[in-house]
VOGU-3710 file (C-alpha; in Angstrom, 3 decimals, decimal comma):
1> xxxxxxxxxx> -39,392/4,188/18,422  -36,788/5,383/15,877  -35,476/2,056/15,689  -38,387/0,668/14,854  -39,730/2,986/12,315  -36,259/2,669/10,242  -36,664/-1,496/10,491  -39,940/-0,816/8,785  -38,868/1,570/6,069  -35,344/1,979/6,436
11> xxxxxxxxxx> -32,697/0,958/3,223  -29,125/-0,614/3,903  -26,705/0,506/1,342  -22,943/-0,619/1,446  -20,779/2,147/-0,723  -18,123/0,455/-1,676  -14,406/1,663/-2,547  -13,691/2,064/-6,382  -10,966/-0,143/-7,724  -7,989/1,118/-8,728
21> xxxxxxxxxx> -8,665/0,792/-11,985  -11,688/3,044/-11,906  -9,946/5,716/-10,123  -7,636/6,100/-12,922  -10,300/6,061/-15,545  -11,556/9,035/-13,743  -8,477/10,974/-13,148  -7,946/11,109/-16,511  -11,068/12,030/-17,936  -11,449/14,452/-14,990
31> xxxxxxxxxx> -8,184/16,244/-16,653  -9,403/15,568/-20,037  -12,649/17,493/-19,457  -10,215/20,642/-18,203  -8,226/20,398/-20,943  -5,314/18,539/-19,792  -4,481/15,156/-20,478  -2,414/12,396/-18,136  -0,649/9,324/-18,450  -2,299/6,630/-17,540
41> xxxxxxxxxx> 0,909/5,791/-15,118  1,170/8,709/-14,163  -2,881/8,596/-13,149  -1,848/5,735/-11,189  0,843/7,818/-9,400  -1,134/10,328/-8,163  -3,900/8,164/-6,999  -1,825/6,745/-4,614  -0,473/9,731/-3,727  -3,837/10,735/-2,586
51> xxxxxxxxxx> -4,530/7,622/-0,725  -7,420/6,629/-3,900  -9,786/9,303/-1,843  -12,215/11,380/-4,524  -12,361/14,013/-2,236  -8,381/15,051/-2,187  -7,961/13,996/-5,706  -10,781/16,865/-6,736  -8,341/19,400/-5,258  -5,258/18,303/-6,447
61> xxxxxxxxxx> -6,692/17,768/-10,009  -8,050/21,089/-9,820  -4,209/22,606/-8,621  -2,546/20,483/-10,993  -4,718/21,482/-14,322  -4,237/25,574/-12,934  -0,491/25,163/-12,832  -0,440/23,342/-16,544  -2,925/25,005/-18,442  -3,292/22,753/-20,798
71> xxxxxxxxxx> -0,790/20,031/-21,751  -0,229/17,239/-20,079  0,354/16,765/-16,520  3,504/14,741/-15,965  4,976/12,777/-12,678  7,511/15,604/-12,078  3,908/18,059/-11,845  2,743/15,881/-9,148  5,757/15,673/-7,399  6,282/18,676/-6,977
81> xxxxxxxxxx> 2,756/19,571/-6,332  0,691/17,615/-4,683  1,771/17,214/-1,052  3,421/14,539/0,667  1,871/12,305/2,683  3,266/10,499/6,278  3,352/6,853/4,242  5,956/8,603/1,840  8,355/9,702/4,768  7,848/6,147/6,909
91> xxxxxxxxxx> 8,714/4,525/3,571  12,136/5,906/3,809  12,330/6,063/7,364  11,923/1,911/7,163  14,354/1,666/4,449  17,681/3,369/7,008  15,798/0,852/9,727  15,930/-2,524/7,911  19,418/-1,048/6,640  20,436/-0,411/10,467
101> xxxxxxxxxx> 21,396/2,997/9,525  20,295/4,736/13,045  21,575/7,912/12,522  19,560/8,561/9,729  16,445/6,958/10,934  16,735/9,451/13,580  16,763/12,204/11,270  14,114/11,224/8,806  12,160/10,662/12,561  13,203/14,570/13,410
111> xxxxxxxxxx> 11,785/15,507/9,951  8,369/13,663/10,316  8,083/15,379/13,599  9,214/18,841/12,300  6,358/19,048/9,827  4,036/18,228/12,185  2,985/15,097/12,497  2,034/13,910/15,893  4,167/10,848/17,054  1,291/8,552/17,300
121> xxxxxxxxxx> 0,345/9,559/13,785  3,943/8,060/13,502  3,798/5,648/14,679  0,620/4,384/13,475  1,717/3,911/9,926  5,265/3,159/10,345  3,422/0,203/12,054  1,007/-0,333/9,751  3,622/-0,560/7,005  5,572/-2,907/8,705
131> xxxxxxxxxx> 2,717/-5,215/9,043  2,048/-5,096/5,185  5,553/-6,132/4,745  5,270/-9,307/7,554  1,818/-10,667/5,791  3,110/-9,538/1,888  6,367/-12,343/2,959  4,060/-14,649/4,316  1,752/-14,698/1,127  5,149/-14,951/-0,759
141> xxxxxxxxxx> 6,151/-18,115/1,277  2,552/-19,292/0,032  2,684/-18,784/-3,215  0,242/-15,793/-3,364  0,693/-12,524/-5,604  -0,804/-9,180/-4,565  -3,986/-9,477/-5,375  -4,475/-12,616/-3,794  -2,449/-11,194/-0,567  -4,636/-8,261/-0,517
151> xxxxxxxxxx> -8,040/-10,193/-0,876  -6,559/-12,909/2,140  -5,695/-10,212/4,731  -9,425/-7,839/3,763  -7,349/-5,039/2,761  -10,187/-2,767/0,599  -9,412/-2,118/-3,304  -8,729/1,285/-2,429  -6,077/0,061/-0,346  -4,707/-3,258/-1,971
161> xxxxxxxxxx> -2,072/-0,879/-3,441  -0,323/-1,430/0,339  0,196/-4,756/-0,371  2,289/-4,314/-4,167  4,230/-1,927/-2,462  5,128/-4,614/0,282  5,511/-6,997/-2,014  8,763/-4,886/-3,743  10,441/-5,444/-0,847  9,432/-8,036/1,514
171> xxxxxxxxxx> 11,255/-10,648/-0,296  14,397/-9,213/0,350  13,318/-9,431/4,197  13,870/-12,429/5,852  10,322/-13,708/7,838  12,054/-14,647/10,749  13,072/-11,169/10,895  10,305/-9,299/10,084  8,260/-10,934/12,574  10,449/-9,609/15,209
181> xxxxxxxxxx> 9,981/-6,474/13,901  6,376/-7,178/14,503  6,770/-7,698/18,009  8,661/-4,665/18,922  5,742/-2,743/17,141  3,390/-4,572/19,326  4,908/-4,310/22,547  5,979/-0,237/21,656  2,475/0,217/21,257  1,062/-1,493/24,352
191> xxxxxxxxxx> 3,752/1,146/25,938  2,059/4,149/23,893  -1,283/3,340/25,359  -0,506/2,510/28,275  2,601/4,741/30,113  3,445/7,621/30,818  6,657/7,711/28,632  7,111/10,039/26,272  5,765/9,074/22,861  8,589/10,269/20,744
201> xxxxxxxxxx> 10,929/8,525/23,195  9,523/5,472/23,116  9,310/5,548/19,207  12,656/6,435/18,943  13,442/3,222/20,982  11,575/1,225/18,851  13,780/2,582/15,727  16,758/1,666/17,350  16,105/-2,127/18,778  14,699/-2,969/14,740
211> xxxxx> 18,127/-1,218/13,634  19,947/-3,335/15,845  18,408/-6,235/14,170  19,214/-5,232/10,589  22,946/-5,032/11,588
//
């Protein structure tokens, strides 16, 4: 019965992500209306700090314009302000893996897990990072840019920021390579879902056969 009554008078609307663009323009009129002004690089920086969501950028607009009080907001404000997110530790935890440095992998790993983060949490975008980099060297063997790459693989604008960052560095990875990094994620994660193991062991394991393969 519900069904049918919404068929009758229900309305479909699709809400869809703001481009990047658009989340800047707001940042910084959002700063300008509390008397603080922003670069619009800088605007750009902190929107993907915030992963381009409106709802944590309200709070860490409102934290950044107390702390300034006028005056203009400036990169070294945000970084030392607005909290770091998972992607900015697995970015660095992926540079000592493709470098084969272990030791410190491990220790960037302890980190992660000593502020909390759950291993699958991890895990998750460790994985999902490496996958940007795999389809960011395949639209470079194909003559694609970012925009293009992002549009191809259905990442949403809100997130086509993944793929720029992949594209830094993915053509200093060979393909060959980074598909085999693919397939370790892959199988590691089969393993997470479906043993026993201990997550952080099995992550750990992970780290160390793409280490081996950097060296």
């Amino acid at each position: 019965k519900l069904l049918a009554e919404a068929e009758k008078s229900g309305v479909s609307c699709e809400f869809r992500y703001l481009p990047a663009a658009k989340v800047c323009g707001l940042i910084i009129r959002r700063f300008e209306r509390a008397g603080c002004s922003i670069s619009e690089e800088n605007a750009f920086y902190l929107a993907e700090e915030c992963g381009n969501s409106l709802t944590v950028l309200g709070g860490e607009i409102d934290k950044l314009t107390a702390y300034r009080k006028g005056g203009e907001v400036t990169r070294e404000d945000i970084a030392a302000l607005v909290p770091k997110r998972v992607d900015a530790g697995i970015y660095t935890l992926a540079d000592a893996i493709f470098a084969g440095e272990t030791d410190r992998a491990y220790r960037i790993l302890d980190e992660l897990f000593l502020q909390g983060y759950e291993p699958h949490a991890v895990f998750s975008v460790l994985s999902g990072h490496i996958t940007d980099l795999y389809r960011a060297r395949l639209a470079l063997d194909d003559g694609k840019n970012p925009a293009q790459a992002a549009t191809a693989f259905g990442y949403p604008p809100n997130r086509a920021f993944l793929m720029r960052n992949a594209f830094a560095k993915a053509g200093k990875l060979p393909r060959a390579y980074l598909a085999d990094c693919v397939y370790i994620m892959y199988t590691t994660n089969k393993l997470l879902n479906s043993s026993r193991a201990d997550s952080r062991e099995l992550i750990e394991k992970a780290v160390a056969e793409i280490s081996r393969l950097g060296k």
